[in-house]
N, C-alpha and C positions, 0 to 999 in steps of 0.2 A: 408170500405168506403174511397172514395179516393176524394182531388178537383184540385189534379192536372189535367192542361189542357192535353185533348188528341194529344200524338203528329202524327201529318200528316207522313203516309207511302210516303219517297222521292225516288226518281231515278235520275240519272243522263238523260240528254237531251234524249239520245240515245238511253233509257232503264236498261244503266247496273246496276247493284249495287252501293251504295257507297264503296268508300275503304280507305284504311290508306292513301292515296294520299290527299282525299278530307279531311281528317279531319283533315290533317296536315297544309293544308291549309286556313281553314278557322279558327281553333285555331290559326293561324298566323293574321287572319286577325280580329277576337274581342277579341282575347286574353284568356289566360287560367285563368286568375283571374277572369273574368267577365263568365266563363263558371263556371266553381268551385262554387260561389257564388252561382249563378240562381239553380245551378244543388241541393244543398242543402236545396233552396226554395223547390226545387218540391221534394226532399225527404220526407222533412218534411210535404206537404200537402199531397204528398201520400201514408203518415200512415208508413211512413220507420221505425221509432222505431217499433211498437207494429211485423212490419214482422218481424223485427230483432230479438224481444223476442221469437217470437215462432218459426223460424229459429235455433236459439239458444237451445230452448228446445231438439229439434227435433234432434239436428247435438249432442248435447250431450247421447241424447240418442240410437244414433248410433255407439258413440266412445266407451261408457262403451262396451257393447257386443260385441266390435269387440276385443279390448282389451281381453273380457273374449274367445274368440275364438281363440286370440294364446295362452293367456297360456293354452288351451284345445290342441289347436297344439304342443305344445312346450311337452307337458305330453303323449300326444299320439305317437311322433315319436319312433321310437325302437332305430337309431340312439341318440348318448347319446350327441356327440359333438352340431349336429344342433342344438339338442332341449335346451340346457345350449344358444347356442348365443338369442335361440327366449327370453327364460326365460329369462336372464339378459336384454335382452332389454326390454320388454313387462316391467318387474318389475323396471326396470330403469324409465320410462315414466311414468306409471299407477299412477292415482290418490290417492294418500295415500302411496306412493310405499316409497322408503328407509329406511324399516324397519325391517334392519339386515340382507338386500338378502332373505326373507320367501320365495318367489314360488324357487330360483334356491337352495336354503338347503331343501325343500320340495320336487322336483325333486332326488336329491342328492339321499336323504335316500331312496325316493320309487325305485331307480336303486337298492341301496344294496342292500333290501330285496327283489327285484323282484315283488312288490305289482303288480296283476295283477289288483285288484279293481281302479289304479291308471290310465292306462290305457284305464279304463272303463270312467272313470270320466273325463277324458279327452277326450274323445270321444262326450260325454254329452255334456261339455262345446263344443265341437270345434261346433256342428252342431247347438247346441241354438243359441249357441249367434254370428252365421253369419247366422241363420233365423230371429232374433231379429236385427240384424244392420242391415241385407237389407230393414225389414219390417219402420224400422227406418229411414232408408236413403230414400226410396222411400217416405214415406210421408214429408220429408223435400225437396226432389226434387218438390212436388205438393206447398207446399206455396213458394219454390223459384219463380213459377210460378204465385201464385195467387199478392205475395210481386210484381213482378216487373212489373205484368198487371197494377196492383198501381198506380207505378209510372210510366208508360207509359200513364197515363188515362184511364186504359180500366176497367171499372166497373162491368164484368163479366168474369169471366173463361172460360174455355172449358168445354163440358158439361163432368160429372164424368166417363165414361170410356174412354175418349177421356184422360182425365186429368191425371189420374191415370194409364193406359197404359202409355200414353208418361215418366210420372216419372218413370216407372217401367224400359221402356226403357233405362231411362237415369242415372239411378242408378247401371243396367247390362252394361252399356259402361264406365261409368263415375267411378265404382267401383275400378278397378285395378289403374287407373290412381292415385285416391286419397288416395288410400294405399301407392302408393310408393310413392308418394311427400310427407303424413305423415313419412315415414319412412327417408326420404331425411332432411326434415326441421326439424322435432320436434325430430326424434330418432337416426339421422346420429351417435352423438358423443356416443352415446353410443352403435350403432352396431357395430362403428368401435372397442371402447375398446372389444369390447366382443370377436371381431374376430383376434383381437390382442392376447387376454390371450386364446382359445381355436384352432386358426388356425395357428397362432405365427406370424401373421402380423407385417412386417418389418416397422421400421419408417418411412418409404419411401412410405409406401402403405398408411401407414395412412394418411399421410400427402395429398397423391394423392386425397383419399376418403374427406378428412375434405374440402379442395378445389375445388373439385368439385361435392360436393353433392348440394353447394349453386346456383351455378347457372342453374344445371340441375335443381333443383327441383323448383327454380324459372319459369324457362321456365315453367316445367308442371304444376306449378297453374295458369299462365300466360292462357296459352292453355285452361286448363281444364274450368277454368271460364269465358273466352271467349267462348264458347259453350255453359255454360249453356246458358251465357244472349242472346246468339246467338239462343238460339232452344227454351227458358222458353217461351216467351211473346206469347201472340194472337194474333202476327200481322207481318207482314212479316219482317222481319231483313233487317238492311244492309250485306255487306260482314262480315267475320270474321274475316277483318283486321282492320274493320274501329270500333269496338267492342272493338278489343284491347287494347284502350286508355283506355277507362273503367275497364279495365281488369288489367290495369299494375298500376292504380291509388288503387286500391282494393288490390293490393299485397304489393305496398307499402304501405299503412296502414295498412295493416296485420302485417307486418313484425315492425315496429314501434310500433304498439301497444303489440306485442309479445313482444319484448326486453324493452317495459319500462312496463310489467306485470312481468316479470323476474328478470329485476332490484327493482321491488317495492317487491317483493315476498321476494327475497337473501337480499335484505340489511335493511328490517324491521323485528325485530325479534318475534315482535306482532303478527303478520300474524300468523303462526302457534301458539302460544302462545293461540291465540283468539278462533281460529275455530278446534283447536286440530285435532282430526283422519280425521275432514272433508274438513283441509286445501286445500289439491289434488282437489277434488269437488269442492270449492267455487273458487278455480284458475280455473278449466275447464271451470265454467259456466261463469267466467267471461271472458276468453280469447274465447270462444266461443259464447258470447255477443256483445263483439268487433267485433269480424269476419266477425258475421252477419251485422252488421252496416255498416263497410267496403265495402260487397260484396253490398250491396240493392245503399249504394251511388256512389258507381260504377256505377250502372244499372244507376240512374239517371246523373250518368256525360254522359254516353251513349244519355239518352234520350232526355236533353235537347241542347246537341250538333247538335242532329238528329232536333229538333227542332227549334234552330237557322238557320241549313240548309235550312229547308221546309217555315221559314219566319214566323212563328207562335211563338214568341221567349217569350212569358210570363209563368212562367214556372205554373203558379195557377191559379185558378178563381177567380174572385172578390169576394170579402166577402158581403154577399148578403144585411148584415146588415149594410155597410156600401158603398152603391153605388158611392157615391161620393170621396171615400176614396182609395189612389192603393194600390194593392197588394202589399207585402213585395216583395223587388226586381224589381217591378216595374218602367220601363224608362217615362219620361214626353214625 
């Protein structure tokens, strides 16, 4: 259920699109404090938390089995070098992971003895659990949809093969992408060690890798999540430039809330102490929580900027109970 107001499909005079031009401009002209503000009314009326929760659910339950599909990959290659850099990475990142190197001394030993059952087991995992993360990632692509019709005002989806195609779509294009920006942001530093001790990566390479894994992999969630909010909603988009702002406000709060999860994680020694073997877990679901909160109030910096444009600039509906009384954010 959503009360945020629906906001008006705009055009420029001529017909074309909006684009990064127009939003530059008219952020110039009521300011991004006054956007930011409104844009968090209309998250909040349109149910931005509870999409975020089950966003969150979804996007964790696509990371666990993608996670168990390299080390299925990392066990199944015959190559002994690649599969040690997947292993130590996948086991560097994984939830519950630095616990004395297990998958890459597991690895280890099924080389010496030649375990062919190893092999086999790895196979298992690679093909579950990237039929289990896509199945997971497409129905989190459908509430990305259902979350940002929301906060757009639109009180119906597309109907369910229309809705579920299109996710499915969008999890087949959007898949590689969001692999290697995870691999860029959250397991850069530890592909680089790994290809350091296994390929003998010069300090000069690392150093290449460590700086510029940041701003590549920036651009690509820049990109990527400019698409979705650009292709999610029921109703026609502006350009995908003029998205963008929504898109670069969503990654920096990503990225902010990642490093004070990271800092709150390493310098309280409670955190694992409290949640023991489930620490990794309660960090995913909460760094995955954020994310989602992040990417839905992005959509709404999107929507109510589009909003401001089209002249309809209240980001909620009157509270029914109290007619006489404005909306929170509401101008006299």
């Amino acid at each position: 259920m959503t009360t945020a107001r629906t906001v008006p499909v705009t055009t420029e005079l001529d017909g074309d699109e909006l684009d990064a031009d127009d939003a530059f401009h008219l952020l110039r002209r009521v300011g991004p404090r006054r956007v930011l503000a409104e844009a968090f009314v209309r998250f909040r009326y349109g149910d931005g938390f509870s999409s975020s929760r089950a966003l969150a659910l979804q996007a964790t339950l696509a990371v666990v089995p993608f996670l168990l599909a390299l080390t299925g990959l990392a066990a199944d290659l015959d190559a002994e070098r690649p599969s040690r850099v997947i292993a130590a990475t996948v086991d560097a990142v994984s939830p519950g992971a630095g616990q004395d190197d297990a998958l890459v001394d597991a690895l280890a030993g099924a080389d010496e003895e030649g375990d062919d059952s190893a092999e086999l087991a790895g196979e298992i995992a690679l093909g579950g659990g990237l039929l289990f993360s896509l199945l997971s990632m497409t129905v989190a692509m459908a509430q990305v949809e259902r979350g940002t019709n929301r906060i757009y005002g639109i009180r119906r989806d597309r109907p369910a093969p229309a809705k579920y195609g299109r996710a499915a779509v969008l999890t087949a294009v959007l898949a590689a992408p969001v692999g290697l920006g995870f691999l860029l942001l959250v397991a850069g530093r530890e592909f680089a060690r790994a290809m350091e001790t296994e390929y003998g990566w010069s300090d000069a390479a690392v150093l290449a890798w460590s700086v510029g894994r940041w701003p590549a992999g920036i651009l690509l969630l820049v990109v990527t999540i400019a698409l979705l909010l650009e292709k999610s909603p029921r109703r026609r988009q502006p350009a995908l430039s003029w998205v963008a702002f929504g898109s670069a406000v969503t990654v920096v709060l990503v990225l902010v809330a990642t490093a004070g999860l990271a800092a709150y994680v390493g310098l309280s020694g409670s955190f694992s102490t409290v949640y023991g073997p489930l620490a990794g877990i309660i960090a995913l679901l909460l760094w995955a929580v954020m994310s989602s909160v992040a990417f839905f109030y992005g959509a709404a910096v999107c929507a109510q900027l589009e909003a401001i444009r089209a002249g309809d600039e209240e980001p909620a509906e009157p509270d029914p109970g109290r007619p006489h009384a404005r909306t929170v954010g509401e101008h006299p």
